[in-house]
C-alpha positions in Angstrom: 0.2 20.6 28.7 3.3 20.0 26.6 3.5 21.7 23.3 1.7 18.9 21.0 1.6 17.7 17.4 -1.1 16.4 15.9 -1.0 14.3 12.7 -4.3 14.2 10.7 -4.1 11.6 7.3 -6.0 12.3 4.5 -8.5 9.6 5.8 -8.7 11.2 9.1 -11.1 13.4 8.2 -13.6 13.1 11.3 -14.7 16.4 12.4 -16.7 15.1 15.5 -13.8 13.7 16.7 -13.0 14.1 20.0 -9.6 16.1 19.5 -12.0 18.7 18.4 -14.1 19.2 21.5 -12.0 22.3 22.7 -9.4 24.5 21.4 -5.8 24.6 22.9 -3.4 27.0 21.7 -0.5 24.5 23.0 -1.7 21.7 20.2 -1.1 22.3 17.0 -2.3 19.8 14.0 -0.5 18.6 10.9 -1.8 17.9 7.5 -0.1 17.4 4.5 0.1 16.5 0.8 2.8 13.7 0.4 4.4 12.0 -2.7 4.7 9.4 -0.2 0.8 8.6 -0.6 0.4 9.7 -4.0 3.2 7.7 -5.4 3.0 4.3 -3.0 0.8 3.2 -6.3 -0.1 5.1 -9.3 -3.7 6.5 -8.9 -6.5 8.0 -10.6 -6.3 11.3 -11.0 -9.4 11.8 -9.2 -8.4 10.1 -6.5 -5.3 12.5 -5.9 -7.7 15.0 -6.5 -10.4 14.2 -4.0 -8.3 13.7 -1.3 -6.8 16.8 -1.3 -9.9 18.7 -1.8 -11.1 16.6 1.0 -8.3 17.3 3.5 -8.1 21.2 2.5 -11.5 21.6 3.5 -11.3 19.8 6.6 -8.0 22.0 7.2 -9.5 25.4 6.6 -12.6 24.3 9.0 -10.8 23.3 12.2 -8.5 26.5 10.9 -11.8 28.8 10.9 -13.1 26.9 14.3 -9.3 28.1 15.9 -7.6 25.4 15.9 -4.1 25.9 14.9 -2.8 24.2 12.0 0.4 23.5 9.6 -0.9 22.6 6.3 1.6 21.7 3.5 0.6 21.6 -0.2 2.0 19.1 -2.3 4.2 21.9 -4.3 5.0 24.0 -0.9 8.8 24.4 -0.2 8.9 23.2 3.1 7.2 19.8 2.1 9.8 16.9 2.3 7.4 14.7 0.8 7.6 11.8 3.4 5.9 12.0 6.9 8.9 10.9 9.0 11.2 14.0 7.2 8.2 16.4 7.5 8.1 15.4 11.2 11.6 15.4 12.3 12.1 19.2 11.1 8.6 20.5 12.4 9.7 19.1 15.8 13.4 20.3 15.7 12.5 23.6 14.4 9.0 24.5 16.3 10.3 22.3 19.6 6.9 20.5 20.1 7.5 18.2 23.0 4.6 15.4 21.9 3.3 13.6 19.2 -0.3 12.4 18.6 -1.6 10.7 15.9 -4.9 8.3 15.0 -4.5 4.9 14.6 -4.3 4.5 11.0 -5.9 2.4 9.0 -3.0 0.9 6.4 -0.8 -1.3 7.7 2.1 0.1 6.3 1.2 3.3 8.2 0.5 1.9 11.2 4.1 0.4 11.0 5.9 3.8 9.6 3.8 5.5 12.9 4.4 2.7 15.5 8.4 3.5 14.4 8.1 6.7 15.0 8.2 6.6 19.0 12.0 5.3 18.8 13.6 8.0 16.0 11.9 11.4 17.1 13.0 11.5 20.4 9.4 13.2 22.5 6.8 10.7 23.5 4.1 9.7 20.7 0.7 8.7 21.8 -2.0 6.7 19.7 -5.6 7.3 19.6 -8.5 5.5 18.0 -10.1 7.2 15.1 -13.4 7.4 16.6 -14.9 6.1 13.4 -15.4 2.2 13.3 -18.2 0.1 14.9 -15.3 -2.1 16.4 -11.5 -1.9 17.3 -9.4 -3.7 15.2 -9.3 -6.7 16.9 -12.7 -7.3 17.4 -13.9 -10.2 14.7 -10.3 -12.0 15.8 -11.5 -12.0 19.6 -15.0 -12.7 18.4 -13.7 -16.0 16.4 -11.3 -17.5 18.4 -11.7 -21.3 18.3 -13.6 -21.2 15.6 -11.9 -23.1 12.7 -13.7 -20.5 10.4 -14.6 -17.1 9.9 -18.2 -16.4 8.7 -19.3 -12.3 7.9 -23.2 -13.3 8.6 -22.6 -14.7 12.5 -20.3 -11.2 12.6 -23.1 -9.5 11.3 -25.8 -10.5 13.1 -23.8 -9.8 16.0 -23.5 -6.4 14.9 -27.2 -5.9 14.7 -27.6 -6.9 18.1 -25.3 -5.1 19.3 -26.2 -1.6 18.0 -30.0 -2.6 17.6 -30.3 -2.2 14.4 -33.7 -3.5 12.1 -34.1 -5.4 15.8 -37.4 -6.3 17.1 -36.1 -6.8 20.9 -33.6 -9.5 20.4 -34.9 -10.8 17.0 -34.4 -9.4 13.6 -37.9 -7.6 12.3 -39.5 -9.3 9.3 -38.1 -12.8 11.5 -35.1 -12.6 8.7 -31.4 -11.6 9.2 -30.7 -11.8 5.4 -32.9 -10.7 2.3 -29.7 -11.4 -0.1 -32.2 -14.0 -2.0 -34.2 -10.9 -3.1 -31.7 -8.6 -4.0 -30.2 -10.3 -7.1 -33.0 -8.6 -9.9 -31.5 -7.2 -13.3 -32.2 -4.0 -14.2 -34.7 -3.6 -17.2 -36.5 -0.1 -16.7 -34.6 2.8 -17.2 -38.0 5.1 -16.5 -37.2 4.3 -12.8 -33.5 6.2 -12.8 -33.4 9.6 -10.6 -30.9 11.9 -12.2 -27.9 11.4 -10.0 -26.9 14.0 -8.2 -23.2 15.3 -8.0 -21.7 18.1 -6.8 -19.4 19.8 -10.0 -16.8 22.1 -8.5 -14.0 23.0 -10.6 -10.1 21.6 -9.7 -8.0 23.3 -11.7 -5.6 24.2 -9.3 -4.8 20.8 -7.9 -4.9 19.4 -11.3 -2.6 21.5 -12.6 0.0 21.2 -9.8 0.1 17.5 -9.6 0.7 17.6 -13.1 3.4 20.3 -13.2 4.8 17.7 -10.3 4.7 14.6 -12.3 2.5 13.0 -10.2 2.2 9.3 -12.5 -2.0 9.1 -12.5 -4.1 7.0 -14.4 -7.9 7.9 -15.5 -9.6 11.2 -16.9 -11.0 14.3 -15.2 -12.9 17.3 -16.5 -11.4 20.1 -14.4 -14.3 22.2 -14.3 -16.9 19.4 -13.1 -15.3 17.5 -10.5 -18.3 15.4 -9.2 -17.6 14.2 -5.8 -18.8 14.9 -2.1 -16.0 16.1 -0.1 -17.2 17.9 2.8 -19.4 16.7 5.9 -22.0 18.6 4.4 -22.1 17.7 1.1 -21.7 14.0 2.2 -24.8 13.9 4.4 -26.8 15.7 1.4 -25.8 12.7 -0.8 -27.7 10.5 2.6 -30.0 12.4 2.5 -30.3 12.1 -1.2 -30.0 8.4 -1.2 -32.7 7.8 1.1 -35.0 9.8 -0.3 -34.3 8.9 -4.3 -32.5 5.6 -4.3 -33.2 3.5 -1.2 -36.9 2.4 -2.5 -34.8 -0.2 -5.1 -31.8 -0.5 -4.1 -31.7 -4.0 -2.8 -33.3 -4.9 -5.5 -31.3 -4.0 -8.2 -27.5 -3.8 -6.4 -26.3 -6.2 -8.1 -27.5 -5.2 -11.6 -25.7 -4.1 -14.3 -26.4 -1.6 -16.9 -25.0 0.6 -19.9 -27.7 2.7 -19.2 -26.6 4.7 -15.9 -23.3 4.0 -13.8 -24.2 4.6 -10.6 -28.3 2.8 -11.0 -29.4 3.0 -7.2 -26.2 2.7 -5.3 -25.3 5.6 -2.8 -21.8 6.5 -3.8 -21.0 7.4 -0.3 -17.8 5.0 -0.1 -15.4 8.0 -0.3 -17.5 10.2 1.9 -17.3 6.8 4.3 -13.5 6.0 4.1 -12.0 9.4 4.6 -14.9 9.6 7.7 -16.6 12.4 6.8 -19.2 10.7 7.9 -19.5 7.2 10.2 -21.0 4.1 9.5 -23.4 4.2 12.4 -24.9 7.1 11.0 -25.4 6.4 8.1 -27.3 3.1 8.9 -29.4 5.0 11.6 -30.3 7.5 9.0 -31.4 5.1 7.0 -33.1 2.6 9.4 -34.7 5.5 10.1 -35.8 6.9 7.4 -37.4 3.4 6.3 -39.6 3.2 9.8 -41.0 6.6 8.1 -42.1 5.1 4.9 -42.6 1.7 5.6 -45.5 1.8 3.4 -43.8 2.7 0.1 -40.1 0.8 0.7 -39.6 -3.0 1.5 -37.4 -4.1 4.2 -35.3 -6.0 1.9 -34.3 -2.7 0.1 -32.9 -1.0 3.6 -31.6 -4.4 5.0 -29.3 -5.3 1.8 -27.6 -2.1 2.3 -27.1 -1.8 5.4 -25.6 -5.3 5.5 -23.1 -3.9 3.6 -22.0 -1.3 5.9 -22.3 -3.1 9.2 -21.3 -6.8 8.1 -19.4 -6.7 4.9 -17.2 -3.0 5.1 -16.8 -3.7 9.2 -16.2 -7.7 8.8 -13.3 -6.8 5.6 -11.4 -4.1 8.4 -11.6 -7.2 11.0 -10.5 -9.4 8.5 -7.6 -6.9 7.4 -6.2 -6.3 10.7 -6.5 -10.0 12.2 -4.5 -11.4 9.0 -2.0 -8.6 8.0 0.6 -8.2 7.0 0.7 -11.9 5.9 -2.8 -11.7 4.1 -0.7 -9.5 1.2 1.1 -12.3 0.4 -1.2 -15.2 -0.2 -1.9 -16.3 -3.7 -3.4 -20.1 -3.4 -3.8 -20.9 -6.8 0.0 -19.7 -7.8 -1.3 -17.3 -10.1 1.8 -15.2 -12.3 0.0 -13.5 -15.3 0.1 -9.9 -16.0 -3.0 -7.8 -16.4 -4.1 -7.6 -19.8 -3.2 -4.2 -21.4 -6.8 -3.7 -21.9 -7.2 -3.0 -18.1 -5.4 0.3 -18.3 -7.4 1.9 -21.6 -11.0 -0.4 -21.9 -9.8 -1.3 -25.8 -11.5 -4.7 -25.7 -14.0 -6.3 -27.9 -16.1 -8.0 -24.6 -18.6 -5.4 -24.0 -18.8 -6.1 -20.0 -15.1 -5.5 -19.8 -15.3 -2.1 -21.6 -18.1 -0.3 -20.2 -16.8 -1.5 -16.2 -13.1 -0.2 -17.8 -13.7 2.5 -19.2 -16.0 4.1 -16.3 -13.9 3.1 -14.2 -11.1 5.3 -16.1 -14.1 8.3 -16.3 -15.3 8.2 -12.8 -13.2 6.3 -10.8 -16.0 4.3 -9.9 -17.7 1.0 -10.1 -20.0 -0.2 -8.4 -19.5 -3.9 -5.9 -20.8 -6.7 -8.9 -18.7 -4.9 -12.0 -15.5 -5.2 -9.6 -16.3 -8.7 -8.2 -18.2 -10.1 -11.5 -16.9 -8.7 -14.1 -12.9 -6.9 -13.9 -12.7 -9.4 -10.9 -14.1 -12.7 -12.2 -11.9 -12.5 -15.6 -8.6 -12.0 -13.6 -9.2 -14.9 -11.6 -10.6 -17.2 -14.5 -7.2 -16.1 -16.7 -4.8 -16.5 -13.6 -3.2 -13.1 -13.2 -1.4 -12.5 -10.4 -2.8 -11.1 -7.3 -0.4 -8.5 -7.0 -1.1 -7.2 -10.5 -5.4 -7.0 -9.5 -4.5 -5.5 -6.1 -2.1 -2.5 -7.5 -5.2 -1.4 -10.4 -8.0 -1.8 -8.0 -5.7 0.4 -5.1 -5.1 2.8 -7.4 -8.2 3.0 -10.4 -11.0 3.4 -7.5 -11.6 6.7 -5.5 -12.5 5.0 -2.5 -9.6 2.3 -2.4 -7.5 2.2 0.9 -6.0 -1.2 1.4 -7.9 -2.1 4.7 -10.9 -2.3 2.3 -9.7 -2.9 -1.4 -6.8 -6.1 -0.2 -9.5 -8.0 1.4 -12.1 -7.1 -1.5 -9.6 -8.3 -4.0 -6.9 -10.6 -2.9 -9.9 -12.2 -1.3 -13.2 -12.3 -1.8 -12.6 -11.6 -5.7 -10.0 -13.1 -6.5 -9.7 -16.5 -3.5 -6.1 -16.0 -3.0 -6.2 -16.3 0.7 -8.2 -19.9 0.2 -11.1 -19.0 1.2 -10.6 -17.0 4.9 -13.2 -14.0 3.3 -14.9 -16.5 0.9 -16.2 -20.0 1.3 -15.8 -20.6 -2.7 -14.3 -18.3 -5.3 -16.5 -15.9 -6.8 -16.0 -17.1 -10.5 -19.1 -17.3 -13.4 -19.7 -18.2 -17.1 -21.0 -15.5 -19.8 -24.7 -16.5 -18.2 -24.5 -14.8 -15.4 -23.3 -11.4 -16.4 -26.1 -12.0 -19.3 -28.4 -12.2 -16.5 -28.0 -9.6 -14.1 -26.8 -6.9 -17.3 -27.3 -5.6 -20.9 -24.1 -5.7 -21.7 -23.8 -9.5 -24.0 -26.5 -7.7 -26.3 -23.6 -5.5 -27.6 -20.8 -7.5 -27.6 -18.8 -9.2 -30.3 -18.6 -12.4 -28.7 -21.6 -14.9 -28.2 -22.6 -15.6 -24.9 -23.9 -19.0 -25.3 -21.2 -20.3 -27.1 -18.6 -22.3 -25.6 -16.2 -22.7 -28.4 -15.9 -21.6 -31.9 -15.4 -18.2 -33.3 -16.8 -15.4 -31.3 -17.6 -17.5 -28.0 -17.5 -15.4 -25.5 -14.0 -16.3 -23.8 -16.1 -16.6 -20.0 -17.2 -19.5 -21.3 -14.1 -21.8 -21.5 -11.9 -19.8 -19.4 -14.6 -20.8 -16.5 -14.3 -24.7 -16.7 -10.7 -24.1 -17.9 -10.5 -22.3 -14.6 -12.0 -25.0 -12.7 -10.6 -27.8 -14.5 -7.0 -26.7 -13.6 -7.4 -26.0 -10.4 -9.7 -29.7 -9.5 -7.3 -30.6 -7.1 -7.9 -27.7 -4.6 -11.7 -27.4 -5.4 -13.0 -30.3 -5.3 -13.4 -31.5 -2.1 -15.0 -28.1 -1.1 -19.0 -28.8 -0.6 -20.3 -25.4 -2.4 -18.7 -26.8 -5.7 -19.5 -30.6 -6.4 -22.0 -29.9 -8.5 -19.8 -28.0 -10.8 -17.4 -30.7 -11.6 -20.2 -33.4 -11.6 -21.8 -31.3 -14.8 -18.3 -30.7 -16.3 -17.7 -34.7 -15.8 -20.5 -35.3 -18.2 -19.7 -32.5 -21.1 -18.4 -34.1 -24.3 -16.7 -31.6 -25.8 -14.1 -30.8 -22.8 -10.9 -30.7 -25.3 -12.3 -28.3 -27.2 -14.1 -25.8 -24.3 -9.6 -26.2 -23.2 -8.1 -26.1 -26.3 -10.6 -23.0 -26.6 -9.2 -21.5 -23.3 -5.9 -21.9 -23.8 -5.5 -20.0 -26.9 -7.6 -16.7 -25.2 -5.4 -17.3 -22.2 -2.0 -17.1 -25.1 -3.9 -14.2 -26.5 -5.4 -12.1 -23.5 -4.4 -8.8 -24.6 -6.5 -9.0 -28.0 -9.3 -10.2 -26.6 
């Protein structure tokens, strides 16, 4: 065998890979620490900071298991801070004769890699990540002809496929989708588990990404970093899950609360996207683990989440790879405004906005319905530009990659693709976040009020949103009866006029 390279990324980290099935002294594998990833976008600090917890770990176990392996540091000498460098020298000066690397998951990767083959001069071979239910070209085979894309055909297909809550070939319960019983706000804080974390202390890598200059957004305690990032630690949180938080959690995913950030959620999207572990584990754990305890958790809790595994986080990398690298560019509305400069420190007087801000800058984490309902609704209702929403939720969230977070955002949250992830845009008044949250109770804006001092600016930014934009929307059949109800208000120049001076005035809101 010739003398081999191979490159691991940071969200490579798949130690049942098949690379790893035996040890060869002529392959040697590559991580490293890059201000090429940690500047592409500025990130939360914890971010940076997982990830390279993440990746040492991985490096000193395939080290320990004898595989042999390069690992650069982020402040070591040798590190030329971008991959193509780092590669050019390690083969000159080490004379590996081969490159391999796994597919990766970016686009902008992917293109930098598929490059690669014609500047370093030794044959370069591509492999799948072994991680995905299907390859990246899947849901565009599995569509073609069909004028639309739609995530529940794709995830009923899935279930099928990998027999998953399957009764033979029909769903059990004789329902694919439960989503009509998973919308419940959360009202009982008695029912809350203590979440469980795992504090380790980062000093080190906090300390030298800040003597780097590493830009970062966010907060960390140093000596209680709270994240999974082993294999280990990551099938404990499962474990954890199923045992603690699967009995509600379709109930209440979509809740919001001041009380607790995490309510019944899993937090296993970082352990997920750097594979530690794989989605079909994860599921099968937990299909599992429900046919054990049928008697004391629904089928509604354990289908809504694993609907989001199998259909929504494998339908957005289908989505991601059949409509890159044009899908970065869409913005149907036209949309130009900036962020508000609220978005960056949680300094404003709406209540929802704050508390999904400002624990987002704490934990680098928010759950699906703060980022689509709340950050996500108001960028789309005051127009900013899709750019602007993709760079803070790329960087403010620990488990954003763009194969996930572009689709999420330029998408689903924010329509500017025109509705390829989306049949309508995800957009609401005050009432809904009311509903499904505590947060209007202590606010400084009204949420029934449309107009006057103290309306809540949700209000008449929504059928400002809609009003401008009648032209696109109105023909589309999930939204008639939106502009039939606006058609009959009476007070439409003032819910505008009320708009338009929040939209002149977003960053005092």
């Amino acid at each position: 065998m010739p003398k081999t390279l191979r490159l691991i990324l940071g969200d490579q980290l798949n130690s049942n890979h098949s690379w790893f099935s035996e040890i060869n002294p002529e392959i040697t594998y590559l991580m490293v620490e890059m201000r090429q990833e940690t500047d592409y976008v500025q990130h939360h600090i914890q971010k940076i900071i997982a990830f390279f917890l993440a990746m040492r770990h991985f490096g000193e176990k395939i080290k320990k298991n004898g595989h042999q392996l390069i690992y650069y540091k982020l402040d070591n000498p040798e590190n030329e801070q971008e991959l193509e460098k780092i590669l050019v020298t390690l083969i000159q000066e080490q004379g590996f004769e081969k490159l391999e690397y796994q597919l990766p998951d970016e686009y902008r990767l992917d293109k930098q890699l598929g490059l690669l083959s014609e500047s370093l001069g030794i044959p370069v071979k591509a492999f799948d990540t072994e991680h995905f239910l299907t390859d990246r070209g899947f849901l565009k085979e599995f569509f073609r002809g069909k004028k639309n894309f739609l995530m529940e055909s794709f995830y009923r297909e899935m279930r099928k496929k990998f027999h998953i809550l399957m009764d033979g070939k029909d769903p059990i319960g004789g329902r694919w989708n439960f989503d009509q019983e998973n919308r419940s706000a959360f009202k009982d804080k008695h029912l809350l588990p203590k979440a469980k974390t795992y504090p380790k202390k980062a000093h080190e890598i906090y300390e030298m990404i800040q003597k780097a200059g590493v830009k970062t957004i966010g907060t960390l305690d140093p000596d209680s970093f709270p994240w999974p990032i082993s294999r280990k630690e990551s099938l404990e949180l499962l474990d954890y899950f199923c045992k603690n938080l699967l009995v509600h959690f379709g109930d209440f995913q979509d809740a919001m609360s001041t009380w607790d950030p995490y309510l019944f959620h899993s937090r296993l999207s970082f352990s997920l996207n750097t594979k530690l572990i794989t989605p079909l584990e994860v599921v099968e754990k937990v299909e599992q683990y429900w046919i054990a305890n049928q008697n004391q958790i629904s089928l509604s809790q354990v289908e809504g989440f694993i609907r989001q595994i199998i259909g929504w986080r494998e339908y957005m990398r289908g989505i991601y790879w059949a409509k890159m690298p044009e899908f970065a560019e869409l913005n149907f509305f036209g949309h130009k405004r900036k962020l508000p400069v609220w978005y960056w420190t949680g300094n404003t007087k709406m209540k929802c906005l704050s508390h999904s801000i400002g624990q987002s800058l704490e934990m680098a984490y928010a759950h699906h319905i703060q980022r689509l309902m709340v950050t996500g609704n108001f960028a789309l209702l005051a127009g900013i530009a899709p750019d602007e929403v993709d760079k803070w939720y790329l960087g403010i969230y620990i488990d954003a990659i763009e194969w996930v977070e572009i689709t999420n955002t330029r998408g689903m949250s924010q329509f500017a693709d025109g509705g390829i992830v989306g049949t309508k845009p995800y957009v609401s008044s005050a009432n809904y976040i009311k509903k499904m949250s505590n947060y209007c109770s202590h606010c400084a804006y009204k949420p029934t009020e449309k107009t006057g001092n103290g309306a809540c600016p949700f209000n008449s930014l929504y059928w400002h949103f809609y009003e401008r934009n009648r032209e696109k929307l109105e023909k589309n059949p999930r939204i008639g009866m939106v502009y039939k109800t606006w058609d009959k208000m009476k007070n439409k120049p003032e819910i505008l006029d009320q708009a338009e001076f929040y939209i002149k005035n977003l960053d005092t809101l």
